[in-house]
Kinemage of the C-alpha trace (Angstrom):
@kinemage 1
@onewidth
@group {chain A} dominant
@subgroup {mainchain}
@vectorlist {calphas} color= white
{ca unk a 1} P 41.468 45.912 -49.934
{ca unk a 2} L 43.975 43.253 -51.469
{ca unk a 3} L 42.353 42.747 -55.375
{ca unk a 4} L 43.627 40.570 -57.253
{ca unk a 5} L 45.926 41.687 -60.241
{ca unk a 6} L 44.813 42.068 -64.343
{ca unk a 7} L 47.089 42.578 -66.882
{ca unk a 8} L 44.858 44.804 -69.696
{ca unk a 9} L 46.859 45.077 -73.160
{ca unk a 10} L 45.525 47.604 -75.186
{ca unk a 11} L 47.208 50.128 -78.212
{ca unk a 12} L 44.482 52.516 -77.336
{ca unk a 13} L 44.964 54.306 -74.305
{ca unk a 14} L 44.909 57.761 -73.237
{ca unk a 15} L 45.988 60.669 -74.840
{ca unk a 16} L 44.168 58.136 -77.612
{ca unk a 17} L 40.985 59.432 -78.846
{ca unk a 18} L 38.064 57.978 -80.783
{ca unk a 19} L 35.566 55.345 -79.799
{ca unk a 20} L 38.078 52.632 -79.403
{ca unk a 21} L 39.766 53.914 -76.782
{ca unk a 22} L 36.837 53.763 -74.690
{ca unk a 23} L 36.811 49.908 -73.988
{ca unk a 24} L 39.456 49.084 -71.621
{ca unk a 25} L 39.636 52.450 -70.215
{ca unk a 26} L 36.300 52.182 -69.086
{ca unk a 27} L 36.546 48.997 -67.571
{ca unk a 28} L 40.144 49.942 -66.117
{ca unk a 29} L 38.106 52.505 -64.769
{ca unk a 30} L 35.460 50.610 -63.015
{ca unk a 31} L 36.932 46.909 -61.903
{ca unk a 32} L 38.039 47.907 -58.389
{ca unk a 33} L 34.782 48.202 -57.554
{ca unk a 34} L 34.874 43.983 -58.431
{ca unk a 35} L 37.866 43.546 -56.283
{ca unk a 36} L 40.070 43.528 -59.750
{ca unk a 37} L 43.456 46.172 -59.918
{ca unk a 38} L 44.121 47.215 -63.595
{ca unk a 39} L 47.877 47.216 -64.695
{ca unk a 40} L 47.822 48.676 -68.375
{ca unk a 41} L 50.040 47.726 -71.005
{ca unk a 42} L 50.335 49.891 -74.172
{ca unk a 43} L 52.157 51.681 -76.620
{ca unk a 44} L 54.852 54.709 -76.325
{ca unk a 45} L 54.706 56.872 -79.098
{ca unk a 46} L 51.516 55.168 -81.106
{ca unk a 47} L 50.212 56.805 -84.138
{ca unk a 48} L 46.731 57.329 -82.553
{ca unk a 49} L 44.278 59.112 -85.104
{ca unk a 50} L 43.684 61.707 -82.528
{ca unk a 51} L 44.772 63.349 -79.446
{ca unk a 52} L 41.935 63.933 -76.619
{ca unk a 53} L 43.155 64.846 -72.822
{ca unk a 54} L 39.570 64.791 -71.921
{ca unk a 55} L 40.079 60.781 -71.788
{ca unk a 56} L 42.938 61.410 -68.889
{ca unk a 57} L 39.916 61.540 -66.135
{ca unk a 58} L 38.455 58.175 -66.398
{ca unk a 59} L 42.409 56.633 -66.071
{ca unk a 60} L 42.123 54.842 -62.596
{ca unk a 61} L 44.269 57.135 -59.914
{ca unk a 62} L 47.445 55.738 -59.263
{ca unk a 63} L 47.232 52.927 -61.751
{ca unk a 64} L 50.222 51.183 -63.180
{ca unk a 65} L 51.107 51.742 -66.690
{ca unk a 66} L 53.577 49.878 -68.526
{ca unk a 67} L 54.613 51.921 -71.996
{ca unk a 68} L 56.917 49.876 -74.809
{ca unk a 69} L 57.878 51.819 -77.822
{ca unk a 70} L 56.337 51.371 -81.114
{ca unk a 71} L 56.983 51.459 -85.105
{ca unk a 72} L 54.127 51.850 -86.860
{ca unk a 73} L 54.435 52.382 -91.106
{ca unk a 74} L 52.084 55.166 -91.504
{ca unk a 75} L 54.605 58.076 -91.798
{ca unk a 76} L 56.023 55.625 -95.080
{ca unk a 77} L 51.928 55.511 -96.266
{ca unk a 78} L 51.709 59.247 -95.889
{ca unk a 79} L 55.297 59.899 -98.070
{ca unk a 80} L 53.931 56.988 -100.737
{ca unk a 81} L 50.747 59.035 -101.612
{ca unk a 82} L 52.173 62.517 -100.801
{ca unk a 83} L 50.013 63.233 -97.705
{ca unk a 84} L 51.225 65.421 -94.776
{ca unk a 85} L 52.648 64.331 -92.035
{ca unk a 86} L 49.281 65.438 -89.624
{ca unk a 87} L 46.813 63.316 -91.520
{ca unk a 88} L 44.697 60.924 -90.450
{ca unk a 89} L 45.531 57.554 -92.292
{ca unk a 90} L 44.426 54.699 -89.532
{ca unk a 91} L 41.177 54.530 -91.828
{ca unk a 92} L 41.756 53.753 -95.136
{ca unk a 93} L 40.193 51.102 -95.770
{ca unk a 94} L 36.958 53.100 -95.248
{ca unk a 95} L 38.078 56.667 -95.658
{ca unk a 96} L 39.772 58.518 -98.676
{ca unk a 97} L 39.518 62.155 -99.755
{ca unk a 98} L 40.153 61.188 -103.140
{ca unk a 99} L 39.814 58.596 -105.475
{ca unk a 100} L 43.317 55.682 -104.452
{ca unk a 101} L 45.930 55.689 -106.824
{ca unk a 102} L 48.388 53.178 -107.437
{ca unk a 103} L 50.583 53.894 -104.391
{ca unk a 104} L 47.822 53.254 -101.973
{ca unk a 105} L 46.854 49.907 -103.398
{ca unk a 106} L 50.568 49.178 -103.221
{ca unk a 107} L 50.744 50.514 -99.831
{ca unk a 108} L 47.689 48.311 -98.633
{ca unk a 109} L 49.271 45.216 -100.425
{ca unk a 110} L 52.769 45.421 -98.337
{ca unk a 111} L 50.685 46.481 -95.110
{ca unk a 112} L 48.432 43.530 -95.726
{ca unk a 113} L 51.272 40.882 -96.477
{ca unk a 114} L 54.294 41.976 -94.444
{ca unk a 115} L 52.275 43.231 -91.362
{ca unk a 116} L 50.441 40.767 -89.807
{ca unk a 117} L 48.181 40.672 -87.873
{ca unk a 118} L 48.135 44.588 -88.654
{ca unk a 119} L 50.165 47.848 -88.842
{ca unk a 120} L 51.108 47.219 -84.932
{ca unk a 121} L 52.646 44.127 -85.858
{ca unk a 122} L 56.445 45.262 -85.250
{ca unk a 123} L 54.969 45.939 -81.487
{ca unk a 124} L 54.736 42.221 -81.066
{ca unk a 125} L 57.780 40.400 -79.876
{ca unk a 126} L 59.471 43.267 -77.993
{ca unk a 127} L 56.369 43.514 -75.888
{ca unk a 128} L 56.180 39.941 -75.220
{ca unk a 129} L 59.693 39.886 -74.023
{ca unk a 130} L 59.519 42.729 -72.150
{ca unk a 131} L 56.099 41.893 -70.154
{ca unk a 132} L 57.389 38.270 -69.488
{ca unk a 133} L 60.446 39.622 -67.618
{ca unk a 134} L 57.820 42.412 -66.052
{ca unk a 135} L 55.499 39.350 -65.132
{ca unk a 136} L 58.749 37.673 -63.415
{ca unk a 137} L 58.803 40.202 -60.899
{ca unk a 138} L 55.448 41.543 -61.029
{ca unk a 139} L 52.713 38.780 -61.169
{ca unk a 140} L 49.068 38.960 -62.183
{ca unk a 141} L 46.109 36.417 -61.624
{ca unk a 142} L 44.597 37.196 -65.331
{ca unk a 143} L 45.391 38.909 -68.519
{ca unk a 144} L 42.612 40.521 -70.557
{ca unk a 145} L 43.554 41.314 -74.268
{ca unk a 146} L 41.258 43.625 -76.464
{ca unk a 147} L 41.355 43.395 -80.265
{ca unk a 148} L 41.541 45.092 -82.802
{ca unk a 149} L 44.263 45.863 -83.316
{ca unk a 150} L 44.681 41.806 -83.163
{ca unk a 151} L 48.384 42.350 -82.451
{ca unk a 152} L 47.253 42.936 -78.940
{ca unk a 153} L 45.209 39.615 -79.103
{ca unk a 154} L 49.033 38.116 -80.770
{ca unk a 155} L 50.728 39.973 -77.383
{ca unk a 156} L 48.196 38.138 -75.205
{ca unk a 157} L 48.449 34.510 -77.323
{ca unk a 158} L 52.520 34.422 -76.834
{ca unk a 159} L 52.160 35.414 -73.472
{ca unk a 160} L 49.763 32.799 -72.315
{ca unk a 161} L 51.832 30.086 -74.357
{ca unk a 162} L 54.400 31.455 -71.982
{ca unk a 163} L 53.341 32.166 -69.176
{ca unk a 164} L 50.025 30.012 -68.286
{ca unk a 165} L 48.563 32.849 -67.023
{ca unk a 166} L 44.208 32.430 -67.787
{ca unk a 167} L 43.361 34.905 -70.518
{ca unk a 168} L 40.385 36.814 -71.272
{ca unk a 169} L 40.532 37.195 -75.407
{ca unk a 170} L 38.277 40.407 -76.018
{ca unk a 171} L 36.807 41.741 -79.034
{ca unk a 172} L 35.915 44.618 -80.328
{ca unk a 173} L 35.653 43.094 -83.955
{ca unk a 174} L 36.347 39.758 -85.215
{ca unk a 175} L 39.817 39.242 -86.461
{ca unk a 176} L 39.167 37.195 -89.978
{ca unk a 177} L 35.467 37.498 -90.308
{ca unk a 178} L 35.878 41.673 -90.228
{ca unk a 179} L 34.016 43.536 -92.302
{ca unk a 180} L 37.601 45.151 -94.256
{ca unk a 181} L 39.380 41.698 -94.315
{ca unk a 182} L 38.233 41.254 -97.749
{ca unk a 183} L 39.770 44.640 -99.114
{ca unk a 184} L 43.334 43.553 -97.702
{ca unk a 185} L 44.469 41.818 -100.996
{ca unk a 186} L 46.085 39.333 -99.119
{ca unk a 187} L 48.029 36.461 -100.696
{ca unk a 188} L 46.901 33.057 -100.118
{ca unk a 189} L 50.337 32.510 -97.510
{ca unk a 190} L 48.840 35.964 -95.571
{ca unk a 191} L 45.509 34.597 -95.462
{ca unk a 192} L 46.692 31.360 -93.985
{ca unk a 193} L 49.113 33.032 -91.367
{ca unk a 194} L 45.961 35.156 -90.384
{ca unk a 195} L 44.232 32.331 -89.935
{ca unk a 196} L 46.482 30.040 -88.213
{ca unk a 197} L 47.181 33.211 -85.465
{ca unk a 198} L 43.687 33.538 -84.915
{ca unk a 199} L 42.778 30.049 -84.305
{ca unk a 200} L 45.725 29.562 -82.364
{ca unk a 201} L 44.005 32.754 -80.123
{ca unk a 202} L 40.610 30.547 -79.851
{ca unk a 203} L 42.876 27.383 -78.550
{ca unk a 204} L 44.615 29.166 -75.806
{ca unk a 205} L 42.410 32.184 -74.807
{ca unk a 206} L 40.389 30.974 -71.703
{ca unk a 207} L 37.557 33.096 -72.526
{ca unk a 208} L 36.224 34.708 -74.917
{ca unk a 209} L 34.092 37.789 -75.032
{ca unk a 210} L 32.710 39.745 -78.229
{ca unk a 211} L 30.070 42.786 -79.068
{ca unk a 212} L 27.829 41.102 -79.999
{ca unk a 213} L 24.611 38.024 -80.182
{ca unk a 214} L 25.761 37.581 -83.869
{ca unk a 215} L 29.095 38.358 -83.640
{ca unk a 216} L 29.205 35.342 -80.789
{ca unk a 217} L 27.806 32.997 -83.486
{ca unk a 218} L 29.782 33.623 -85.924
{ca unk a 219} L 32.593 33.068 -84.142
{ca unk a 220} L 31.617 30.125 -82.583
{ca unk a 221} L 31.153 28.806 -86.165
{ca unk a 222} L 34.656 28.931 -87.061
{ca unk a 223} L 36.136 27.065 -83.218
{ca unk a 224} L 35.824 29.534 -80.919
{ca unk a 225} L 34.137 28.367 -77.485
{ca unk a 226} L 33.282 29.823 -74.263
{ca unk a 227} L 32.398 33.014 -76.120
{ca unk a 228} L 30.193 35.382 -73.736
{ca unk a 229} L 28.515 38.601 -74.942
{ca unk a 230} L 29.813 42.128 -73.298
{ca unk a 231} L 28.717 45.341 -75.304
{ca unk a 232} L 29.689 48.935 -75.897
{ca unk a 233} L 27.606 50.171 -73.209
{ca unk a 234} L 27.431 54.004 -71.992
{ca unk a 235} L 29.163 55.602 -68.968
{ca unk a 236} L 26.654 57.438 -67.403
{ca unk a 237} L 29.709 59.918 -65.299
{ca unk a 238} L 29.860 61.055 -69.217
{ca unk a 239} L 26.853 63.059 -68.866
{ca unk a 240} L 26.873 64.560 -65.473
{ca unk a 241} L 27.745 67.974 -65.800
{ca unk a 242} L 26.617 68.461 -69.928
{ca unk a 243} L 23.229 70.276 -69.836
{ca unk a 244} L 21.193 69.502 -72.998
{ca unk a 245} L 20.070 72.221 -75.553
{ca unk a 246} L 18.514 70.802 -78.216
{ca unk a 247} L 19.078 73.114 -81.844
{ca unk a 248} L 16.480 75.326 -83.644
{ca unk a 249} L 16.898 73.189 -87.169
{ca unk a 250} L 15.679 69.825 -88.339
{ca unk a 251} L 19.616 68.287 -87.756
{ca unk a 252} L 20.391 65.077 -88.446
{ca unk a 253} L 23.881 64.499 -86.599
{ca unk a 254} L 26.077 61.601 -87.596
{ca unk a 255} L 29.418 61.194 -85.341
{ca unk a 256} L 32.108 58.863 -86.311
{ca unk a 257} L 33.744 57.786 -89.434
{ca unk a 258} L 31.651 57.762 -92.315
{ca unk a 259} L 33.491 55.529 -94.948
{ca unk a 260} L 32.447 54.174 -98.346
{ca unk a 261} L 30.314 51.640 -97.075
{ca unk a 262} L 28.373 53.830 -95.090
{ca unk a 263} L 27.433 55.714 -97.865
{ca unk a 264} L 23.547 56.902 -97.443
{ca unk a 265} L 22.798 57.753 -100.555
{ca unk a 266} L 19.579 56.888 -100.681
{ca unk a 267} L 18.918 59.251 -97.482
{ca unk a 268} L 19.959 62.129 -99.405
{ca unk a 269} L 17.557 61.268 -102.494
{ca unk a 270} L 15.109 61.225 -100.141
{ca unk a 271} L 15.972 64.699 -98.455
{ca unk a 272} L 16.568 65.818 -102.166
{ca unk a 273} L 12.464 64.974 -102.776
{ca unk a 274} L 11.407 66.315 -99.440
{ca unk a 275} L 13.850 70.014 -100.092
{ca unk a 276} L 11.327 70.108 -103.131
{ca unk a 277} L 8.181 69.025 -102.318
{ca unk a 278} L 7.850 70.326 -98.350
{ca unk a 279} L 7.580 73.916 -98.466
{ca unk a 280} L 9.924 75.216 -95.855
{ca unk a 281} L 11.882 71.804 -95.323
{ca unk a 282} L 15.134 73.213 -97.113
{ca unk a 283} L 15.553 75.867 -95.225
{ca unk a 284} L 15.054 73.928 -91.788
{ca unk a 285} L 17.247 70.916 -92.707
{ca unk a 286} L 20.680 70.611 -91.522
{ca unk a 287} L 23.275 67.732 -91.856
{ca unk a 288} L 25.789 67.402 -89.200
{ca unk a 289} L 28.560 64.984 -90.417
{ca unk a 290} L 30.978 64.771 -87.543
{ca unk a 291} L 34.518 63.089 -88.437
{ca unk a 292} L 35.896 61.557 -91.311
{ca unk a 293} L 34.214 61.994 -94.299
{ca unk a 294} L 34.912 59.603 -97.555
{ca unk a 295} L 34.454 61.235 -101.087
{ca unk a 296} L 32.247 59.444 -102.257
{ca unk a 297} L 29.552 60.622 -99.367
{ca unk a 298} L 30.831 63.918 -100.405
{ca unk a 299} L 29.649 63.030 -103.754
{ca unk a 300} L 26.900 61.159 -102.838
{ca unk a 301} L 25.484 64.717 -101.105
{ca unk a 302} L 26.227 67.019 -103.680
{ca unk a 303} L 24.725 65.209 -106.230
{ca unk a 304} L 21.371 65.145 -103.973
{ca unk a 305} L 21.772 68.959 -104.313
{ca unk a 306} L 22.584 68.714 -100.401
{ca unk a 307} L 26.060 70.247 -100.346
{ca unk a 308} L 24.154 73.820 -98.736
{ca unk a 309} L 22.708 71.859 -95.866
{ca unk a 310} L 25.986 70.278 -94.747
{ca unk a 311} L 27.625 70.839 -92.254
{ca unk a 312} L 31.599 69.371 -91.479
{ca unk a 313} L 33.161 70.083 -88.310
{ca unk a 314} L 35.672 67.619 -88.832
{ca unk a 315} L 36.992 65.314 -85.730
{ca unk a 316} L 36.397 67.029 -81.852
{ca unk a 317} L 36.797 66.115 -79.086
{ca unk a 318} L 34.914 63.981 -76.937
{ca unk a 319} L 33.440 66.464 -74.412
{ca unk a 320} L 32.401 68.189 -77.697
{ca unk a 321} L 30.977 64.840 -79.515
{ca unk a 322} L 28.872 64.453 -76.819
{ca unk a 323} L 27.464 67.691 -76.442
{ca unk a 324} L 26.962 67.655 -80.087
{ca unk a 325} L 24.417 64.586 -79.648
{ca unk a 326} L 22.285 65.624 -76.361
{ca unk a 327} L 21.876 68.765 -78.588
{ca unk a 328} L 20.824 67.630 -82.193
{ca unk a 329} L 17.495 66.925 -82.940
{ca unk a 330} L 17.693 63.516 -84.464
{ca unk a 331} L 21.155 61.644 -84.271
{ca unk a 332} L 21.537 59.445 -87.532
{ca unk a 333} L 23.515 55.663 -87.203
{ca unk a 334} L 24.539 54.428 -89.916
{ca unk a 335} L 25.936 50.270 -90.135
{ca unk a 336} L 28.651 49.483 -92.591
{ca unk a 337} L 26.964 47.784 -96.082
{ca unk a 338} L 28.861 44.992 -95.418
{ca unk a 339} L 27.967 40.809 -94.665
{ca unk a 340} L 28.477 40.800 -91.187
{ca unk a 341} L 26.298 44.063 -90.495
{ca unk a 342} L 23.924 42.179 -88.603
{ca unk a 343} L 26.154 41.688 -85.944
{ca unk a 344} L 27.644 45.131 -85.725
{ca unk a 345} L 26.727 47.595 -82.517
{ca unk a 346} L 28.818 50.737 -83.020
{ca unk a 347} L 29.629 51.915 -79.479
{ca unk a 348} L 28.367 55.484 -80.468
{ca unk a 349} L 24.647 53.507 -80.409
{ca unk a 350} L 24.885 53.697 -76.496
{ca unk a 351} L 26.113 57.148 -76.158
{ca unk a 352} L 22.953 57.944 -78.563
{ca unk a 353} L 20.472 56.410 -76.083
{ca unk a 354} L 22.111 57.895 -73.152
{ca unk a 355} L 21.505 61.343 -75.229
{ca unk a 356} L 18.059 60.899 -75.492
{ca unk a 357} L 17.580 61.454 -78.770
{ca unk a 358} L 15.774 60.034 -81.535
{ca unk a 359} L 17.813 57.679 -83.744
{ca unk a 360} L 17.394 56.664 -87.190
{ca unk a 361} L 19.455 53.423 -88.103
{ca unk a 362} L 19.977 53.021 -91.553
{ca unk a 363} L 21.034 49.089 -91.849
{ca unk a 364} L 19.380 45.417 -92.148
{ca unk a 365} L 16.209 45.579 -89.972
{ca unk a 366} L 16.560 42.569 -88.213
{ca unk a 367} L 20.334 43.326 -87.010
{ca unk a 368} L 21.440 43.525 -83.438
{ca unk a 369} L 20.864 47.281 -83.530
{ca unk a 370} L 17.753 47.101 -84.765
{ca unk a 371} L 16.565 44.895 -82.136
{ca unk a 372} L 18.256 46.969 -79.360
{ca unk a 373} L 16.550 49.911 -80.602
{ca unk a 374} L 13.544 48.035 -80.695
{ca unk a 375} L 14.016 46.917 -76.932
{ca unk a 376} L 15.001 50.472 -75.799
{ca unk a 377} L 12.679 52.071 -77.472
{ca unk a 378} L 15.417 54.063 -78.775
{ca unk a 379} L 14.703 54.799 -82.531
{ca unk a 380} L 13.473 53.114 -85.567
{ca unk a 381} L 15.579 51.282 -88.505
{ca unk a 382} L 15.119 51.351 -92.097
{ca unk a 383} L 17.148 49.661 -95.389
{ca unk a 384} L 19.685 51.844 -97.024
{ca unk a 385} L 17.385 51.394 -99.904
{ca unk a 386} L 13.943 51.194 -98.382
{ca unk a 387} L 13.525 54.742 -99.588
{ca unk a 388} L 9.727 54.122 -98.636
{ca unk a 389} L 10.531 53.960 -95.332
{ca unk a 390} L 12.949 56.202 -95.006
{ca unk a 391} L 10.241 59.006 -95.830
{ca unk a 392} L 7.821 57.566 -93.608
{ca unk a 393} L 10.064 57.924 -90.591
{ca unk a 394} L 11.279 61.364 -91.409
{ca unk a 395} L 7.923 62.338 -92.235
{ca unk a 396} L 7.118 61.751 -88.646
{ca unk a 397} L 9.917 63.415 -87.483
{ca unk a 398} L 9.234 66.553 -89.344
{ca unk a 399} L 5.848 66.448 -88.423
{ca unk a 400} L 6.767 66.460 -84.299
{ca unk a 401} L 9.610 68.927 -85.030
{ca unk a 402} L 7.021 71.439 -86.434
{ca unk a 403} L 4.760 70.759 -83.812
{ca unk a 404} L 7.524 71.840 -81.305
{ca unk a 405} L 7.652 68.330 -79.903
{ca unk a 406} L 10.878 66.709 -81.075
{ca unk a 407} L 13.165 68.118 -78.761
{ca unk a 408} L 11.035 66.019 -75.826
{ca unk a 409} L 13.218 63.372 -74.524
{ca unk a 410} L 13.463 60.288 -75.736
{ca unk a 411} L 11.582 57.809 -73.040
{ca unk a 412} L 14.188 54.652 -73.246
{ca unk a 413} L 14.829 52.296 -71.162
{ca unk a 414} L 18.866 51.582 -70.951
{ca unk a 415} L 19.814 51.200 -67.158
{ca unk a 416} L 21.479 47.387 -68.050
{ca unk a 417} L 23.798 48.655 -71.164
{ca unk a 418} L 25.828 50.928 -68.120
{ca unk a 419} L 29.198 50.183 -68.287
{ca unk a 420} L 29.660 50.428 -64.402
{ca unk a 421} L 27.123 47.138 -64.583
{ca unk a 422} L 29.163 45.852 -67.616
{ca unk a 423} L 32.438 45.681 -65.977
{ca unk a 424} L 30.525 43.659 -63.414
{ca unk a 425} L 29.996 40.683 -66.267
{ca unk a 426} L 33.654 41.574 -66.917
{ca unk a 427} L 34.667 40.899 -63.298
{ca unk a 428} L 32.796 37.651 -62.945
{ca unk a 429} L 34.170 36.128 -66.018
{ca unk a 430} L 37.913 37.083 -64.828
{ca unk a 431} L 36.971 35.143 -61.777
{ca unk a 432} L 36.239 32.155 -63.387
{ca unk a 433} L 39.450 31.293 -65.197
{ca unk a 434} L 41.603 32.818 -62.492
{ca unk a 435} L 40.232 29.638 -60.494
{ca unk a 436} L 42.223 27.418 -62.503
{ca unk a 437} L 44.826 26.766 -65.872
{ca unk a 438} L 42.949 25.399 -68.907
């Protein structure tokens, strides 16, 4: 079959693990079905917050993969504030074990500043020049760029200035309207260069595609046009061969990072109330916090009188994350306390549907999620603060859990959110501005 050629940038890529891996590898995976060959570019020797092999299956056989070597600052971070060289720093902005001292500030302010669009930003030129001399010899009908990091969505800016060839701007995140851009103490000349790159992404990028209904609005409200919606989704070759055993305890499982602003503090006053006024619901309760874990959560738990209840397996790998959800009970989502929650979908929220399970969404009620929950059928969502309704939903929980009924499977309806059918959208969009130049 002759397919026509798409040149995917992308840090992330296998041995990568974490969620954001999972975007372009699983549309790599799927778009020569759509008459589309991948050709990844992406980085040789990244700092990727973890290592998972069990990735390495859905990389498409025989696939060409173009590697450029990176600098990335974290090993200076780690020496600055005395960490070893194994952790996990990628997070920070969300994540800390401790309270920041002075050397992280500083270290955010020279990251922030001097690294722009982000940490990757060194990556930038030397990749442009070498996949315009690769390009010479090797040409492609579309490029499709997927940010953050944004200094992929730079990569895929210079190259189109350069090259003409149409270009599919994707986004995991926004760029300036994220929900950490306001903790990067940026300087009014960083703030305008950040600006200026990402508008100059909007001009050239041929399309646009983004997470998100509100996400798409709100970027459309600062210039960008021609913005299309493609979510998360769930792979549905994830779950063939993982049988589902669903625990003996009332666990509420949360998978991911769990940062500052995901705090759900009000969640553990209300498990606090329920420990002492349910008479057996102590000793049944469990709390499954899988990942990275900030303080003040830690805090947050402890002070609820919680800290007996929790458990902390730490970061595993995906085979095991997703075993750990088709087995727990109830699988908690939690949406950053931030402005733009509304428009957040995690891409865990997919991979909680395709469990089965019952999800409660802690997070603005009328947000994307909510709605998609809604839709599905998938769960119910409650204010971090609606302690009210927090009850009343775990109340009903409990109640099916002691009536041996909460490990029935959850009867939702997500056939359209597979990413097989996703890559499809994918497909037809890369069709349209391989037609022509804009």
């Amino acid at each position: 079959m002759n397919r026509k050629k798409v040149l995917i940038i992308s840090y992330y890529w296998p041995p990568s693990g974490g969620i954001g891996v999972l975007r372009c590898l699983k549309i790599a995976k799927y778009l020569r079905q759509y008459g589309w060959e991948p050709v990844i570019f992406t980085a040789e020797g990244a700092h990727y917050p973890s290592i998972d092999h069990s990735n390495d299956k859905d990389v498409p056989p025989g696939a060409t993969i173009l590697r450029q070597r990176i600098w990335e600052p974290y090993h200076i971070y780690k020496f600055l504030t005395g960490q070893p060289p194994q952790a996990n720093v990628n997070n920070v902005f969300y994540v800390q074990d401790d309270n920041p001292g002075f050397f992280h500030r500083l270290s955010v302010w020279i990251r922030s500043n001097f690294f722009i669009p982000d940490a990757r930003a060194l990556w930038i030129r030397p990749s442009v020049r070498f996949l315009r001399r690769y390009l010479k010899a090797n040409p492609v009908d579309a490029i499709f760029s997927d940010g953050p990091p944004h200094s992929n969505t730079r990569i895929a800016t210079l190259l189109k200035k350069h090259t003409g060839i149409p270009w599919l701007a994707d986004f995991q995140d926004p760029w300036t309207q994220i929900d950490y851009y306001q903790l990067l103490n940026l300087t009014a000349w960083g703030d305008r260069r950040h600006h200026r790159m990402e508008q100059e992404a909007f001009r050239r990028a041929d399309k646009i595609t983004i997470v998100s209904p509100t996400w798409k609005k709100d970027l459309e409200a600062i210039g960008a046009e021609n913005v299309s919606v493609i979510p998360w989704g769930y792979d549905p070759d994830d779950y063939n061969d993982i049988s589902q055993e669903v625990g003996p305890k009332f666990t509420l499982t949360h998978l991911g990072i769990m940062g500052y602003d995901r705090n759900p503090a009000g969640l553990f006053r209300v498990l606090q109330r329920m420990c002492e006024e349910v008479e057996g619901f102590r000793e049944n309760l469990e709390l499954q916090l899988v990942g990275q874990v900030d303080y003040s959560v830690r805090e947050a738990y402890e002070a609820a009188g919680l800290a007996g209840n929790v458990k902390l397996p730490g970061a595993v790998p995906r085979r095991e994350a997703l075993q750990l959800t088709m087995d727990s009970p109830i699988l908690l989502l939690l949406l950053n306390q931030q402005p733009n929650a509304g428009g957040r979908i995690p891409g865990k929220l997919f991979e909680y549907l395709a469990s089965r399970r019952p999800v409660l969404c802690l997070g603005p009620t009328d947000s994307d999620v909510a709605g998609i929950l809604a839709e599905t059928g998938g769960g119910t969502t409650a204010g971090y603060d609606d302690e009210t309704a927090i009850r009343a939903i775990l109340e009903e929980l409990y109640q099916k859990f002691r009536e041996g009924k909460l490990a029935k499977p959850v009867d939702s309806s997500i056939e359209k959110y597979s990413i097989e059918k996703l890559t499809g959208e994918v497909a037809g969009f890369l069709e349209e501005i391989a037609g022509g130049v804009r």
